[in-house]
MARMIKE-93319 format. One record per atom (N, C-alpha, C, O, CB): atom name; residue number from 0; chain; x, y, z; residue in one letter. Coordinates in Angstrom, 3 decimals. Atoms other than C-alpha are relative to their C-alpha. Glycine has a CB too. Layout:
BEGIN
<numar marmar="CA" vodren="NUM" kolse="A" X="X" Y="Y" Z="Z" vovo="A"/>
...
***
This chain:
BEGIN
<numar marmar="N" vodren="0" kolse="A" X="-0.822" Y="-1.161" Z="-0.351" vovo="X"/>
<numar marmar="CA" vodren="0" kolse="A" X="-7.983" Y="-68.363" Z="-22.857" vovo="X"/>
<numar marmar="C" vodren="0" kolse="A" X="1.441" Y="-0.457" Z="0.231" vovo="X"/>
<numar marmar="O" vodren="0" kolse="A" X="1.639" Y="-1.644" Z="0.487" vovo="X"/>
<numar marmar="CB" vodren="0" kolse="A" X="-0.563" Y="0.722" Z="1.269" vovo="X"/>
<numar marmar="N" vodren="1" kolse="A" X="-1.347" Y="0.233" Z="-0.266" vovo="X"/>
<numar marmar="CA" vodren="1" kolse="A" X="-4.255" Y="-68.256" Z="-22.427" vovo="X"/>
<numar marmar="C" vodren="1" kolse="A" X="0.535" Y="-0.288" Z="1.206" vovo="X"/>
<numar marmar="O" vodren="1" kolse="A" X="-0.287" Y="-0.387" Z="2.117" vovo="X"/>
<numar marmar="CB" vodren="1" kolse="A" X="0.594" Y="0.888" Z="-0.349" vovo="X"/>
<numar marmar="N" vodren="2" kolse="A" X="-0.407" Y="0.100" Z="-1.814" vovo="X"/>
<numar marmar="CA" vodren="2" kolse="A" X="-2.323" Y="-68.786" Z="-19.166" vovo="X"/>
<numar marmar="C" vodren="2" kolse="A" X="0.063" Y="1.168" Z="0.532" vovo="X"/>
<numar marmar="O" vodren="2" kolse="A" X="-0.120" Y="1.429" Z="1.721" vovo="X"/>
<numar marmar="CB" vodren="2" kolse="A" X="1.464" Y="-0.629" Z="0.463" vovo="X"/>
<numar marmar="N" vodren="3" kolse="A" X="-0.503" Y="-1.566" Z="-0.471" vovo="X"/>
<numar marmar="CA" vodren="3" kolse="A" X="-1.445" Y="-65.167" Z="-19.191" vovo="X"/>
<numar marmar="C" vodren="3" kolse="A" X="-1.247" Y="0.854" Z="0.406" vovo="X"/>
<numar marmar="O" vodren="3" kolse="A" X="-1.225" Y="1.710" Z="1.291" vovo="X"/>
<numar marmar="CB" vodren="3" kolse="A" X="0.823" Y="0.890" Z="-1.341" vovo="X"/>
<numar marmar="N" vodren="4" kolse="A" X="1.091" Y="-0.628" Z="0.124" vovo="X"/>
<numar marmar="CA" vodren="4" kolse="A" X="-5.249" Y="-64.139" Z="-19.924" vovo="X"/>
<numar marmar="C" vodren="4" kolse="A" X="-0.725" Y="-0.103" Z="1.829" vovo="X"/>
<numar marmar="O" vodren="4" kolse="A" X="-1.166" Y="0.749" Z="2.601" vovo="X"/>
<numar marmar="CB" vodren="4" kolse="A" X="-0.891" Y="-0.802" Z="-1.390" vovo="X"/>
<numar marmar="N" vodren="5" kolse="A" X="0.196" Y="0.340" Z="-1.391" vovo="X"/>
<numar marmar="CA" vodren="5" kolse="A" X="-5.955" Y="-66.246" Z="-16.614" vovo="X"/>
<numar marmar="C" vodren="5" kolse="A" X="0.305" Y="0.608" Z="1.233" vovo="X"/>
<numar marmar="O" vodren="5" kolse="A" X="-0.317" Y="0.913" Z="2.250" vovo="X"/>
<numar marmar="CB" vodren="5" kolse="A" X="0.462" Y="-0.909" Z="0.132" vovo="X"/>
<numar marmar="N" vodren="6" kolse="A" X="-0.844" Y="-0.411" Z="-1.771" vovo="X"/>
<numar marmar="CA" vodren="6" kolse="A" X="-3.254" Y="-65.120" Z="-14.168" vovo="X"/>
<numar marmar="C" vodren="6" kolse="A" X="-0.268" Y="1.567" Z="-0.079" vovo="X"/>
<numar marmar="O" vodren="6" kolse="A" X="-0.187" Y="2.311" Z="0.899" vovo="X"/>
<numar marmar="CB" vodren="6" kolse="A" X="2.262" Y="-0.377" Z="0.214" vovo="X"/>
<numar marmar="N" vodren="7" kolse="A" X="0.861" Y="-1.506" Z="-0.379" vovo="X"/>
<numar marmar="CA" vodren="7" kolse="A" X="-4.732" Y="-61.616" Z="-15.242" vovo="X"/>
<numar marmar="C" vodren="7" kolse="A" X="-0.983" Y="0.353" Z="0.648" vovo="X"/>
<numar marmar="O" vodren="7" kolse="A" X="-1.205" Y="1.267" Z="1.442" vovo="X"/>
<numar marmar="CB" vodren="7" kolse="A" X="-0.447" Y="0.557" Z="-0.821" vovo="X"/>
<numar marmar="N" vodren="8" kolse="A" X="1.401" Y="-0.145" Z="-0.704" vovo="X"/>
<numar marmar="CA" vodren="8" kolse="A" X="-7.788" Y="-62.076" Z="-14.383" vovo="X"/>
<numar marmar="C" vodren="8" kolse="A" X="-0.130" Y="-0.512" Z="1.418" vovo="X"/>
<numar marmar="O" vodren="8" kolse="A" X="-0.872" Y="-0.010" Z="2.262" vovo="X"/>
<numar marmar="CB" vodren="8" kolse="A" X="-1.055" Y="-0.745" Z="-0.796" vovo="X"/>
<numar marmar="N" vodren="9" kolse="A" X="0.289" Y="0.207" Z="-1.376" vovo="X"/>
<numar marmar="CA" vodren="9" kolse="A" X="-7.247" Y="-64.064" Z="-11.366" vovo="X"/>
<numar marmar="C" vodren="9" kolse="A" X="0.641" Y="1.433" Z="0.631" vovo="X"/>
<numar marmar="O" vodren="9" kolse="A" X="-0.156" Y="1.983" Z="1.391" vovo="X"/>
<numar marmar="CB" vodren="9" kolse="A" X="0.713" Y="-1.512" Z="0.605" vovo="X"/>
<numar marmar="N" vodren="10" kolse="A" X="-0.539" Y="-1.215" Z="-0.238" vovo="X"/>
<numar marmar="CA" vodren="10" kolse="A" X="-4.861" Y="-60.748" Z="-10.654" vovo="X"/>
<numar marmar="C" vodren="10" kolse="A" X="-1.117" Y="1.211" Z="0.693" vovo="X"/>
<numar marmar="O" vodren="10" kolse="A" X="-1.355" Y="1.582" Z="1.842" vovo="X"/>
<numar marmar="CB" vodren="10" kolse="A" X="0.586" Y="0.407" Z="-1.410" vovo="X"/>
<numar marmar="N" vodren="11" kolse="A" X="1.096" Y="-0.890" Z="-0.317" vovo="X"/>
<numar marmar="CA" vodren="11" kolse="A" X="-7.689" Y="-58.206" Z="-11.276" vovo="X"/>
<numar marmar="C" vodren="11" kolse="A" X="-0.882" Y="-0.333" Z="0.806" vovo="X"/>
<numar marmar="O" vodren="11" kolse="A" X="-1.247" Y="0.479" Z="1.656" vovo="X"/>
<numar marmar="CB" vodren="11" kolse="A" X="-0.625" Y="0.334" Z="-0.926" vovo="X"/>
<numar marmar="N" vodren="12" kolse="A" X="1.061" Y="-0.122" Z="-1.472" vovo="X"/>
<numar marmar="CA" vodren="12" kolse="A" X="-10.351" Y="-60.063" Z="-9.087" vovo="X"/>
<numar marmar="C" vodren="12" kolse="A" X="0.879" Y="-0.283" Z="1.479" vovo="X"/>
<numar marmar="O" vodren="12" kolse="A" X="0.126" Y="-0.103" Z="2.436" vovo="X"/>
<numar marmar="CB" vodren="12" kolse="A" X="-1.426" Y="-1.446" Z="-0.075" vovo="X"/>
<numar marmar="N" vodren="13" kolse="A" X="-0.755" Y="0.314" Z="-1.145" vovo="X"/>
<numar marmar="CA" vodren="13" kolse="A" X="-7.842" Y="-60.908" Z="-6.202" vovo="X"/>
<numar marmar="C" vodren="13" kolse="A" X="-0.245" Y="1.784" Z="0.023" vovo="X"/>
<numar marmar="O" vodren="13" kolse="A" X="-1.239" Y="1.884" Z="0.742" vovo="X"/>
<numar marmar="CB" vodren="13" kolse="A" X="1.757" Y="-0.970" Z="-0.102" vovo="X"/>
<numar marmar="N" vodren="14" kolse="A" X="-0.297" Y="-1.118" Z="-0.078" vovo="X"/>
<numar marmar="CA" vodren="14" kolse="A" X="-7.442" Y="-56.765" Z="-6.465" vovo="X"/>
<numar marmar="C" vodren="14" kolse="A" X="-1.384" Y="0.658" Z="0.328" vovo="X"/>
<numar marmar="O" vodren="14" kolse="A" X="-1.491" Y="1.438" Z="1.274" vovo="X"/>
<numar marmar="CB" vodren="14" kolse="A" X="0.732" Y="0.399" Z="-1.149" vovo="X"/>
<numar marmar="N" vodren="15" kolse="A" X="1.205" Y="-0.227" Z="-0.266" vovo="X"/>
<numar marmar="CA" vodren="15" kolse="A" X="-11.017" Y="-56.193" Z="-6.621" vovo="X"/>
<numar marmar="C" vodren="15" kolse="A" X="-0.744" Y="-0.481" Z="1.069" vovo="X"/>
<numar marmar="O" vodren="15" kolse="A" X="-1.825" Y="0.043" Z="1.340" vovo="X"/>
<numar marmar="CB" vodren="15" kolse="A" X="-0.497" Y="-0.246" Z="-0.864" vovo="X"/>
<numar marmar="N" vodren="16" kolse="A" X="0.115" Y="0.869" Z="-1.409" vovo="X"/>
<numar marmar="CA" vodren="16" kolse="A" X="-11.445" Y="-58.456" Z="-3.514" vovo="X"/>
<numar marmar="C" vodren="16" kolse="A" X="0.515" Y="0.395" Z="0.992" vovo="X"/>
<numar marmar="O" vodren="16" kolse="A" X="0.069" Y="0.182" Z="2.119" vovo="X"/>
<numar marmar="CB" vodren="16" kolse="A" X="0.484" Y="-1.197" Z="0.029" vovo="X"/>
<numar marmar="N" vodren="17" kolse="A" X="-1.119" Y="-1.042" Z="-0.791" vovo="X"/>
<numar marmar="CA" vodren="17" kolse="A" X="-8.840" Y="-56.412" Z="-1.975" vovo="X"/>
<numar marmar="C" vodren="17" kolse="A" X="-0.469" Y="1.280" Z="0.519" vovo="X"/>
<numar marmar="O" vodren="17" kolse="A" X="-0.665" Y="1.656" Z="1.675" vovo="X"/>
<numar marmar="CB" vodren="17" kolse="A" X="1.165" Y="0.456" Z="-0.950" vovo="X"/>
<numar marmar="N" vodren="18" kolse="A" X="0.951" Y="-0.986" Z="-0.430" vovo="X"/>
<numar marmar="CA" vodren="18" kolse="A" X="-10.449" Y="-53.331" Z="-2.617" vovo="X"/>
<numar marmar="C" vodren="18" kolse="A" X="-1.575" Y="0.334" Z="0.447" vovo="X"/>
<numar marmar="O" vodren="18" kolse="A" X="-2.088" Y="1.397" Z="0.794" vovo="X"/>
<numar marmar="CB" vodren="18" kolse="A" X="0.138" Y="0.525" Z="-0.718" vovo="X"/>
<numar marmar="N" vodren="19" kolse="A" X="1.601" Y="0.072" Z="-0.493" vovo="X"/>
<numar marmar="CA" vodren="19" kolse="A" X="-14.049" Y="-54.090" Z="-1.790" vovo="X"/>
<numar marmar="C" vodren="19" kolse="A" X="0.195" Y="0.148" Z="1.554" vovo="X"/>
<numar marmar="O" vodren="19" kolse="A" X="-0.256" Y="0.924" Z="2.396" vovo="X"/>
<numar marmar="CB" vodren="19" kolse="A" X="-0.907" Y="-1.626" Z="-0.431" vovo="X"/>
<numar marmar="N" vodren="20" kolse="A" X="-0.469" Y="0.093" Z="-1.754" vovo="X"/>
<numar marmar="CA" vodren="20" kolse="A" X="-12.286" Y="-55.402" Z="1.549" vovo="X"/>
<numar marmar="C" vodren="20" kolse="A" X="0.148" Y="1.235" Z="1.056" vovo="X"/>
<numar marmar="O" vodren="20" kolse="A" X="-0.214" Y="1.454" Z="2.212" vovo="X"/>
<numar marmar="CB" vodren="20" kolse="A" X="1.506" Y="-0.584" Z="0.081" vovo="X"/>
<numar marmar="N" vodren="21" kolse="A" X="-0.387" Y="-1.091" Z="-1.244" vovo="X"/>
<numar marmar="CA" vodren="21" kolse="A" X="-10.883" Y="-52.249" Z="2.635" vovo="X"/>
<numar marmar="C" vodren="21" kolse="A" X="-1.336" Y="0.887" Z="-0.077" vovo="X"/>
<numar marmar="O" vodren="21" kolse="A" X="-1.816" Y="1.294" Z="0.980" vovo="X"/>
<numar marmar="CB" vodren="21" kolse="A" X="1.635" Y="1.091" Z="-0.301" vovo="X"/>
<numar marmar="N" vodren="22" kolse="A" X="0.989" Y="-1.049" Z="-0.318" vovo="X"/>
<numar marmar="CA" vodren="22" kolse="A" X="-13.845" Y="-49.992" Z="1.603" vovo="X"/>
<numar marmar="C" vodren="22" kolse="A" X="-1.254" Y="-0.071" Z="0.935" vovo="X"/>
<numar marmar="O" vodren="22" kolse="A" X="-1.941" Y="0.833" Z="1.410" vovo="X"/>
<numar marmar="CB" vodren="22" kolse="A" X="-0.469" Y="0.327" Z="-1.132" vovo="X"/>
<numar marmar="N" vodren="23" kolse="A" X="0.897" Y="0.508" Z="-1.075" vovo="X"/>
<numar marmar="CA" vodren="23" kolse="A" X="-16.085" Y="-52.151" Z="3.743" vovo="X"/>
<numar marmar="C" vodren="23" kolse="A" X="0.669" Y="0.357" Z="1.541" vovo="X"/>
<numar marmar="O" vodren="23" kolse="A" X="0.195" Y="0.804" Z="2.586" vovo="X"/>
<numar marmar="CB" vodren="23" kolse="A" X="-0.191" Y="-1.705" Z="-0.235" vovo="X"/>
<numar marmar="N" vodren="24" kolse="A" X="-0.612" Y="-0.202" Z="-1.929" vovo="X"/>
<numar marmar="CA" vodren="24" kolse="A" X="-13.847" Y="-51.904" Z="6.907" vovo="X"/>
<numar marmar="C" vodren="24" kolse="A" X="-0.311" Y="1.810" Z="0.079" vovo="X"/>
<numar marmar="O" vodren="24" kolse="A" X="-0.964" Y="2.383" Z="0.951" vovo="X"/>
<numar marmar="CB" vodren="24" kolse="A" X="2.541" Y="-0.485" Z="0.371" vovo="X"/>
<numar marmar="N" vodren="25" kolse="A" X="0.136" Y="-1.303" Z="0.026" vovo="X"/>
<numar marmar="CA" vodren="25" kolse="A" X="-13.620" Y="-48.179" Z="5.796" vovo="X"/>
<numar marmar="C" vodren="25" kolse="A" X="-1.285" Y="0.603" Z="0.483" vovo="X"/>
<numar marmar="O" vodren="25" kolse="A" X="-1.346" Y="1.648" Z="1.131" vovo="X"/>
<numar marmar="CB" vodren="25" kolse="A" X="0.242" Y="0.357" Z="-1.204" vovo="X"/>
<numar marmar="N" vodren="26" kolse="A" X="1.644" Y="-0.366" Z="0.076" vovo="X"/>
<numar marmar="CA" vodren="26" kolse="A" X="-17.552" Y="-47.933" Z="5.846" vovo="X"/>
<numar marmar="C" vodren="26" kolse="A" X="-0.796" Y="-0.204" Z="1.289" vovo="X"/>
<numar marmar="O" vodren="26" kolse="A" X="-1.876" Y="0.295" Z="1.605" vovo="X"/>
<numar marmar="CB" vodren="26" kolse="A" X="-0.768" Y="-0.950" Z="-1.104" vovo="X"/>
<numar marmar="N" vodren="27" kolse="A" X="0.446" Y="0.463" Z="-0.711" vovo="X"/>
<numar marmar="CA" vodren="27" kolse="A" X="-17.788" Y="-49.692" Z="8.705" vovo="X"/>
<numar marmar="C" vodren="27" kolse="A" X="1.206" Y="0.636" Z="1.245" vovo="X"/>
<numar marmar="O" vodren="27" kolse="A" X="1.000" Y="0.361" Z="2.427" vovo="X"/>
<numar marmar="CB" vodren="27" kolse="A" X="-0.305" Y="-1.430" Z="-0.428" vovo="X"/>
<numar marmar="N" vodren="28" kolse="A" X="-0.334" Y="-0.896" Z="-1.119" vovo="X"/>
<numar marmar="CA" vodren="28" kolse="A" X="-15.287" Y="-47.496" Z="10.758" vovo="X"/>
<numar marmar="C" vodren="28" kolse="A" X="-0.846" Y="1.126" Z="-0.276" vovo="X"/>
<numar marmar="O" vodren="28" kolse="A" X="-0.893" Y="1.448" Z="0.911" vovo="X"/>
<numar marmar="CB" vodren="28" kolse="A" X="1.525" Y="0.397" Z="0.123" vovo="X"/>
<numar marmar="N" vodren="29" kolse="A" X="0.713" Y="-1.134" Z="0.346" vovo="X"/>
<numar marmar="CA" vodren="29" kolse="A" X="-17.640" Y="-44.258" Z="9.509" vovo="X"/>
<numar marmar="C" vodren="29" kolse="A" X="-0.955" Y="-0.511" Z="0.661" vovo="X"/>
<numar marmar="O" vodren="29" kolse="A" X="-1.499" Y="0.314" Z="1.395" vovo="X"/>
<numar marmar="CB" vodren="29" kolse="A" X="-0.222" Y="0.455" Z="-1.398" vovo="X"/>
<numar marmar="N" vodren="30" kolse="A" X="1.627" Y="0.350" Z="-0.802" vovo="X"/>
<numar marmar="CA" vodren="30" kolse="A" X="-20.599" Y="-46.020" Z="11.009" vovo="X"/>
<numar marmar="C" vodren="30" kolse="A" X="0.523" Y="-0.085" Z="1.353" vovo="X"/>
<numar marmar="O" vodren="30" kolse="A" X="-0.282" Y="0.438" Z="2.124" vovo="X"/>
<numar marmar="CB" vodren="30" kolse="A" X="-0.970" Y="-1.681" Z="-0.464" vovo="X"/>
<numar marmar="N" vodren="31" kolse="A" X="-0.040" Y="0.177" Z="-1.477" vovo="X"/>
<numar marmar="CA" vodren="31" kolse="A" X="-18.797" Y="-46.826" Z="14.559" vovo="X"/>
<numar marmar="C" vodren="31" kolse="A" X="0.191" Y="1.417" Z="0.004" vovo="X"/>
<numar marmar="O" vodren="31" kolse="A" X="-0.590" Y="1.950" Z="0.792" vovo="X"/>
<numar marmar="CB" vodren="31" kolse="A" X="1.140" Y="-1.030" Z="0.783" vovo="X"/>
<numar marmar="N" vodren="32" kolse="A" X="-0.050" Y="-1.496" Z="-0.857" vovo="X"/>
<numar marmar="CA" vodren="32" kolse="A" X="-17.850" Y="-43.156" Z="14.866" vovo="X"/>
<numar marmar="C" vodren="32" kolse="A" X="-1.194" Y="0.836" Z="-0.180" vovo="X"/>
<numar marmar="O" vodren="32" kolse="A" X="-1.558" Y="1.718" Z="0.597" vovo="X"/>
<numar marmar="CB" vodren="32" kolse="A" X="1.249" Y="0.989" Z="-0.480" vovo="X"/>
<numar marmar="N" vodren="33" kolse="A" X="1.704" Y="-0.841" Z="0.114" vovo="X"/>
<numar marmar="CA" vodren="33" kolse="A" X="-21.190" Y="-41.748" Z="13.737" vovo="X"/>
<numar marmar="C" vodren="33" kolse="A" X="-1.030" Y="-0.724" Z="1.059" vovo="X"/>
<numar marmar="O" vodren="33" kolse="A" X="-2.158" Y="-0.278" Z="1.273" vovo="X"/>
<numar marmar="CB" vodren="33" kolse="A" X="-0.882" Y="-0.250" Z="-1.861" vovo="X"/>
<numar marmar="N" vodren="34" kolse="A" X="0.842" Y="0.964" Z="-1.225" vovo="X"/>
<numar marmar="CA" vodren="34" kolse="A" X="-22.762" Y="-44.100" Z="16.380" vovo="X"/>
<numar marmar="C" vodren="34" kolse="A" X="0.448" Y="0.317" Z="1.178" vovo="X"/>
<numar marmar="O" vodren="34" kolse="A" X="-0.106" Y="0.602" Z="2.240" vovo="X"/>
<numar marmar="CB" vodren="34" kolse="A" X="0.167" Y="-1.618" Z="-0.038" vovo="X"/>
<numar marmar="N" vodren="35" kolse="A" X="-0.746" Y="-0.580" Z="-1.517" vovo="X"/>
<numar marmar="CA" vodren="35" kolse="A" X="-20.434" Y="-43.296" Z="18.722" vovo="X"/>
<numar marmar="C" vodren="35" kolse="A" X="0.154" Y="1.612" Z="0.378" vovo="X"/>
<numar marmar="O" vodren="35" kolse="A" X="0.427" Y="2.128" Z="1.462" vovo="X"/>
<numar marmar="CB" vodren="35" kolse="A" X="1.637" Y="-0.514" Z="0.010" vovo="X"/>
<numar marmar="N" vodren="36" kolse="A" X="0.127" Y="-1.651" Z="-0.296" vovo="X"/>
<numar marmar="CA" vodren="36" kolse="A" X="-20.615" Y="-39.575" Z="18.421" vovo="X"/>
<numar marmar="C" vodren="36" kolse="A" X="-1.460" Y="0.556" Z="-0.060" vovo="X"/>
<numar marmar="O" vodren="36" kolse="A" X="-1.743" Y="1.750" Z="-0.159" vovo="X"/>
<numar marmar="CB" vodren="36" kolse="A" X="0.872" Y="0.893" Z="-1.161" vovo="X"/>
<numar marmar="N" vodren="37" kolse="A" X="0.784" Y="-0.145" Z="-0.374" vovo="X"/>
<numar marmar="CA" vodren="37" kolse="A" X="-23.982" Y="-40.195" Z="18.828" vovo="X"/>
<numar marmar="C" vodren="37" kolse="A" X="-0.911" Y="-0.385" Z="1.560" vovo="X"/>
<numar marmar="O" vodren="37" kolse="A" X="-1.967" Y="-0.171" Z="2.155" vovo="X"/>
<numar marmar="CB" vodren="37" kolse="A" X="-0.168" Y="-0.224" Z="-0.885" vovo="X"/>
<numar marmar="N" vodren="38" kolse="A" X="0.655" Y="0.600" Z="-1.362" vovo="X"/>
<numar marmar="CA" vodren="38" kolse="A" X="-24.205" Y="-41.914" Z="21.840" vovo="X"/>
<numar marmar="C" vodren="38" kolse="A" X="0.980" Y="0.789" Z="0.948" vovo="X"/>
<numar marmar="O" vodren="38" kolse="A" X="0.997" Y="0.581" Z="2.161" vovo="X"/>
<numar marmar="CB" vodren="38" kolse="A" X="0.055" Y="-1.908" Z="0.219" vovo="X"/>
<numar marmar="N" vodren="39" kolse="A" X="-0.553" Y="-0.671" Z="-1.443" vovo="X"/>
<numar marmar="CA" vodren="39" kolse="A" X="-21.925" Y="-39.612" Z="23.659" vovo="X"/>
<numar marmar="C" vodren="39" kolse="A" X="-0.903" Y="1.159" Z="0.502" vovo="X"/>
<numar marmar="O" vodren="39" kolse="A" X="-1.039" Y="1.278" Z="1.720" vovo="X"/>
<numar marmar="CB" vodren="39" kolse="A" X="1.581" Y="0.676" Z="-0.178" vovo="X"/>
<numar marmar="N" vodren="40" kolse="A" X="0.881" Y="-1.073" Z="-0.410" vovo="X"/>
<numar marmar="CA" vodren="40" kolse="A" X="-24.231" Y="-36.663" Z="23.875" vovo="X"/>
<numar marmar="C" vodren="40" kolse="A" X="-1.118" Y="-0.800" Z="1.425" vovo="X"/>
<numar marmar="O" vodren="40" kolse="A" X="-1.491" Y="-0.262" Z="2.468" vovo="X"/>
<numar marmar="CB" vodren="40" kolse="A" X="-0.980" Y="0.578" Z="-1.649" vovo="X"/>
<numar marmar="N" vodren="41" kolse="A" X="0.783" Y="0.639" Z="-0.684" vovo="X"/>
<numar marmar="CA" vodren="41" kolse="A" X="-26.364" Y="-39.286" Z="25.562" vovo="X"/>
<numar marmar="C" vodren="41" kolse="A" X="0.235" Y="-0.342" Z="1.424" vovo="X"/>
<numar marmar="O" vodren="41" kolse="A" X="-0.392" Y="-0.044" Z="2.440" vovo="X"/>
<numar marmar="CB" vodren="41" kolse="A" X="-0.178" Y="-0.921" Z="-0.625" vovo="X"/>
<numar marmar="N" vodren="42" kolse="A" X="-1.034" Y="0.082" Z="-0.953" vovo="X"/>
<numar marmar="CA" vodren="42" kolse="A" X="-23.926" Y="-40.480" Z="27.723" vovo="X"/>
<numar marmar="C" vodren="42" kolse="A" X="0.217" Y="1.146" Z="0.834" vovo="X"/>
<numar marmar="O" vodren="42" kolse="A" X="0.416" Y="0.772" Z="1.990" vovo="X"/>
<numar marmar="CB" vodren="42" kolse="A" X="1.147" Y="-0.283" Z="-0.611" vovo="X"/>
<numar marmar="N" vodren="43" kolse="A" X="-0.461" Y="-0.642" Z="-0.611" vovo="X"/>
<numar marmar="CA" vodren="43" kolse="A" X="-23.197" Y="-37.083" Z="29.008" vovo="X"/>
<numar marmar="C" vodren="43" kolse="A" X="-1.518" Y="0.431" Z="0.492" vovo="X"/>
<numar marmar="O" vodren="43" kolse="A" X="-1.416" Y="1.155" Z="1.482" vovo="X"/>
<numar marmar="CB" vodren="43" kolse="A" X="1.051" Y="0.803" Z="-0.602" vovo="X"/>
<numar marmar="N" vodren="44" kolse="A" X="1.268" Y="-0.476" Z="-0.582" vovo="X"/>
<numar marmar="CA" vodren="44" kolse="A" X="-26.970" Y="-36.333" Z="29.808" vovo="X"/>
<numar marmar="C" vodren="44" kolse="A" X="-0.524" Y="-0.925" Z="0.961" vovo="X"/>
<numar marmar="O" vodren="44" kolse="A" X="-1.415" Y="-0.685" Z="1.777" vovo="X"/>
<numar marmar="CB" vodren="44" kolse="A" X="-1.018" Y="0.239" Z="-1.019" vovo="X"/>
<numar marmar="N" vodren="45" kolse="A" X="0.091" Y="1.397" Z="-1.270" vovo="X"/>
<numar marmar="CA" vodren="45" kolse="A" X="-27.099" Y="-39.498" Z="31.916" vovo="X"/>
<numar marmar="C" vodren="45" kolse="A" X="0.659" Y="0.267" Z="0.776" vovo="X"/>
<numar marmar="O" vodren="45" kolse="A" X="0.293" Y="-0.255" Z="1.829" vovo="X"/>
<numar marmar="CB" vodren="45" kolse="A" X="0.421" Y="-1.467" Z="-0.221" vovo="X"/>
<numar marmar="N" vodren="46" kolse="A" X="-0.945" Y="-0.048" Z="-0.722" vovo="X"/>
<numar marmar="CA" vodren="46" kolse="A" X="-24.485" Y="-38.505" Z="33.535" vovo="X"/>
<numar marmar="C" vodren="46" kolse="A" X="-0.047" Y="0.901" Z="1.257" vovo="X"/>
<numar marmar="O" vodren="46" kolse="A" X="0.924" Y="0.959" Z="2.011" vovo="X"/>
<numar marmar="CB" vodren="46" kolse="A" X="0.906" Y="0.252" Z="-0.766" vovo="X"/>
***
């Protein structure tokens, strides 16, 4: 492959590494607030 073919591709997976990254944090703030807006009902019946 070329040099150019390379620094593309390292490009595209650096980008794809990037975006995996955020959709995981993303996925994983949706789960603390669905956890957490489940444990408040709880919370307030303990209370």
């Amino acid at each position: 492959m070329s040099e150019a073919c390379v620094q593309a591709a390292g490009a595209l997976f650096d980008l794809a590494l990037k975006l995996e990254r955020e959709a995981t944090h993303r996925a994983m703030d949706e789960l603390k607030r669905r956890r957490l807006g489940y444990l408040e009902p709880l919370d307030r019946e303990a209370a």
